[in-house]
C-alpha positions as CSV (number, residue, x, y, z in Angstrom):
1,X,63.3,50.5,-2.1
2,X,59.8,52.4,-1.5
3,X,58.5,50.0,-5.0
4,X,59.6,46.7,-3.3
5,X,57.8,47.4,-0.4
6,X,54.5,48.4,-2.3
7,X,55.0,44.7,-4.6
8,X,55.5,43.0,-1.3
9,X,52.1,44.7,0.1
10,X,50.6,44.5,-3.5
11,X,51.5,40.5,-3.4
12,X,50.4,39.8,0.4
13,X,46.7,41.9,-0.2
14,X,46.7,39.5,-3.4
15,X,46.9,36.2,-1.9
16,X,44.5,37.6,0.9
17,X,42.0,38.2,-1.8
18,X,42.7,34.7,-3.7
19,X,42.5,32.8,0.1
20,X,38.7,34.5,0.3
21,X,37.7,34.0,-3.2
22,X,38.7,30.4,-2.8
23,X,36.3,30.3,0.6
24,X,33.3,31.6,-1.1
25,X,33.6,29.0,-3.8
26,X,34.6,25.8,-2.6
27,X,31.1,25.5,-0.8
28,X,29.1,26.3,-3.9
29,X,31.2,23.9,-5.7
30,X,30.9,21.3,-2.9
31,X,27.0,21.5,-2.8
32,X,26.4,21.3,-6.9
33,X,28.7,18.2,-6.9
34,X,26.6,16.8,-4.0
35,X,23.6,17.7,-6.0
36,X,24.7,16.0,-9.0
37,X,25.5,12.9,-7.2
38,X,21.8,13.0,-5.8
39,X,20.4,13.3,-9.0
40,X,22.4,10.4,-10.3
41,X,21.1,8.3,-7.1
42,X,17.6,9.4,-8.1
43,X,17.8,8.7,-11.8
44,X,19.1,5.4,-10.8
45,X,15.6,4.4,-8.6
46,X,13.8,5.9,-11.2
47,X,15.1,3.4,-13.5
48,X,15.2,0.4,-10.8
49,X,11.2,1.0,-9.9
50,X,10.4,1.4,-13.9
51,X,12.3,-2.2,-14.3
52,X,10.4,-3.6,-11.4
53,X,7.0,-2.4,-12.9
54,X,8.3,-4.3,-16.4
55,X,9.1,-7.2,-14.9
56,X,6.2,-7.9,-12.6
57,X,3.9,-6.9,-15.5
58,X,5.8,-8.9,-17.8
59,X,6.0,-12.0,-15.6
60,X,1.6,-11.3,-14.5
61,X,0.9,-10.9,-18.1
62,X,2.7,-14.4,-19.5
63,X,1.0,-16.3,-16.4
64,X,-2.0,-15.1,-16.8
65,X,-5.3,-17.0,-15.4
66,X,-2.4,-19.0,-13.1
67,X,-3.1,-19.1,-9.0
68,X,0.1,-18.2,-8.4
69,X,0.3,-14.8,-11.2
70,X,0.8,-12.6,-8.9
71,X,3.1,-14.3,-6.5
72,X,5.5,-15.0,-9.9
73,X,5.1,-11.2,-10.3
74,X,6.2,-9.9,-7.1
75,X,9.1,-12.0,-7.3
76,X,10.1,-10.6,-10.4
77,X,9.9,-7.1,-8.7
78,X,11.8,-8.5,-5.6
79,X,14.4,-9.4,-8.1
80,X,14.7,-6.3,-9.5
81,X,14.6,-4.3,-6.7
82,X,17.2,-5.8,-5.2
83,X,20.1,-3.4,-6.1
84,X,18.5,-0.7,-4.4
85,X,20.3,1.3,-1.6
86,X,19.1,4.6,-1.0
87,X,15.6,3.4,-1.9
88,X,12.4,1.6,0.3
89,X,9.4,0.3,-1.2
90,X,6.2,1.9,-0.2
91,X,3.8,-0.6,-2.5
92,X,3.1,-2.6,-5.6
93,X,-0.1,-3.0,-7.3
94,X,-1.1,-5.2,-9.4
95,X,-4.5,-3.9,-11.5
96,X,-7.4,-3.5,-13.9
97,X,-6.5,-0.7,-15.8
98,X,-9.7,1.5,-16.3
99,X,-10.7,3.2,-19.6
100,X,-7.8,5.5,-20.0
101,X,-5.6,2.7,-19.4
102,X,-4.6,3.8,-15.9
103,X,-4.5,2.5,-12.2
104,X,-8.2,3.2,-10.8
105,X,-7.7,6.1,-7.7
106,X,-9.0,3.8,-5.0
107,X,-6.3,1.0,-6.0
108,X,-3.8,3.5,-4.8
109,X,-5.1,3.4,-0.9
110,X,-6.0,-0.6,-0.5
111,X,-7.2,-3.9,-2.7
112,X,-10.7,-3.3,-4.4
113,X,-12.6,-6.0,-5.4
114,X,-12.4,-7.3,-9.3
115,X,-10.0,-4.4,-9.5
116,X,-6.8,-4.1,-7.8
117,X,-4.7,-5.9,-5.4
118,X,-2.6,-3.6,-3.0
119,X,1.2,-5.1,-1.8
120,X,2.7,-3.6,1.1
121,X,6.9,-4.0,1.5
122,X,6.8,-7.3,3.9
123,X,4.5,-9.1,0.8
124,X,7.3,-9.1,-1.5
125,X,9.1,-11.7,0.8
126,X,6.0,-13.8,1.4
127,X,6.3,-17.7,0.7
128,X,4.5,-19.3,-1.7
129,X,2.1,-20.3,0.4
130,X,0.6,-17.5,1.5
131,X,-0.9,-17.7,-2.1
132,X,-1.9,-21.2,-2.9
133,X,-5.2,-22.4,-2.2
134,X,-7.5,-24.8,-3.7
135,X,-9.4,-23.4,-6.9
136,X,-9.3,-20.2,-5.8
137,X,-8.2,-17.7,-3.6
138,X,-9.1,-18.2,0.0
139,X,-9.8,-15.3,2.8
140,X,-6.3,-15.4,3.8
141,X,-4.5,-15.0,0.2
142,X,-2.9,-11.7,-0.5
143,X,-4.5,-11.6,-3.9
144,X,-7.9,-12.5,-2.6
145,X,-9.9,-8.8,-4.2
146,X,-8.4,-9.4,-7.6
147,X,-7.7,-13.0,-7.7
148,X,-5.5,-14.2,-10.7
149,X,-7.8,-17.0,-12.0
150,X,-10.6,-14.6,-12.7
151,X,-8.3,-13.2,-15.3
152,X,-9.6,-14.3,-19.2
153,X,-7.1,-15.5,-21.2
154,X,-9.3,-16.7,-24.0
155,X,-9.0,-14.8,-27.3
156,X,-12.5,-15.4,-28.4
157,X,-14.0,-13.5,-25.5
158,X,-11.3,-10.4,-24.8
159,X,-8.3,-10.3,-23.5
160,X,-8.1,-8.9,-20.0
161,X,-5.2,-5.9,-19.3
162,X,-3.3,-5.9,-16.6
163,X,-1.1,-3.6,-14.5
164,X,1.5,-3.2,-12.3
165,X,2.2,0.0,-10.1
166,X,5.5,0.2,-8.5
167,X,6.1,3.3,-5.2
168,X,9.4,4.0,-4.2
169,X,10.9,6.3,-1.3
170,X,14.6,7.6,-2.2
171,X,15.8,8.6,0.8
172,X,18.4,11.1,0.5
173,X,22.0,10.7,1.2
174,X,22.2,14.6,2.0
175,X,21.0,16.5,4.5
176,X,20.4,19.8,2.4
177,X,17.9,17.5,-0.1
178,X,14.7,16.2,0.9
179,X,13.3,12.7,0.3
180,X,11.3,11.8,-2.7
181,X,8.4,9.6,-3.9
182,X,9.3,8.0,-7.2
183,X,6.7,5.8,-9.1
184,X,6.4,3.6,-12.4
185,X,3.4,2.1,-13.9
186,X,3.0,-0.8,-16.9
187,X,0.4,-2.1,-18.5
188,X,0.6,-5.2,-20.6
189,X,-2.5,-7.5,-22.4
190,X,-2.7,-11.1,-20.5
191,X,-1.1,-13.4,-22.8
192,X,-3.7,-15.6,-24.3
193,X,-4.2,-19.5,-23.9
194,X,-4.4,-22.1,-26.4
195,X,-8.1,-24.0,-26.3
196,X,-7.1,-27.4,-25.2
């Protein structure tokens, strides 16, 4: 009788221990599956701002010398930022890479003249308007430091490059992880013209 009362002890101290075990894991469990979802949300912008930099870059590069260039271009990032949901746009610049094929440090505060246009969020959604003018661009345009029909697009005399630089803010969806800037950057040559 004296054993069955020890096996009955034995058993109740046993799924004690399991109950506590189970306790002190379930959290650690709970916060690397939360972690690995963040990760995957973070991957995700990573790729979404590195497709938004292609695209605008792509779409700047084929339009070249055009007024509108860079309006095309930021629609093309518009477009493919579109999916985003646990992201916000901080800028997008479009550039003259420098020597080492890079953005140029004061492109990365505000527009500099012959070198870099700076986009804020709100100019992704601008109308097309907001970019025309006459010949050129005007004191109003957007794209007014690095203006888009400056670009050369004739072989003979060099190609210009051009970039695009995309800023994102992933905003986390847990508490316990901070929020992160994520960037992408391409450079492509402007697509020549034919003479005409």
């Amino acid at each position: 009788m004296t054993g069955r009362r020890q096996r009955r002890r034995g058993d109740r101290s046993e799924r004690g221990a399991v109950m506590v075990e189970f306790l002190v894991i379930v959290p650690v469990l709970l916060v690397l599956m939360v972690g690995l979802v963040e990760l995957g949300l973070i991957q995700r912008d990573r790729l979404i701002a590195s497709s938004a930099s292609r695209s605008a870059a792509r779409v700047i590069s084929s339009g070249g010398d055009s007024r509108l260039a860079d309006f095309d271009g930021l629609k093309a990032a518009e477009a493919a930022l579109a999916d985003m949901a646990t992201a916000e746009v901080v800028r997008v610049v479009v550039f003259a890479p420098n020597a080492a094929g890079e953005m140029p440090a004061a492109c990365a505060v505000t527009s500099v003249a012959n070198q870099c246009n700076h986009y804020g969020p709100s100019d992704l959604s601008r109308a097309v308007g907001d970019f025309t003018g006459t010949t050129g661009c005007s004191g109003a345009s957007p794209d007014k430091a690095w203006c888009p029909t400056s670009r050369e697009t004739e072989q003979d005399r060099g190609l210009d490059w051009v970039g695009v630089y995309v800023e994102l803010r992933h905003r986390s969806s847990a508490p316990m992880f901070d929020d992160r800037t994520l960037t992408a950057e391409t450079v492509m040559r402007v697509e020549p013209r034919l003479p005409s």
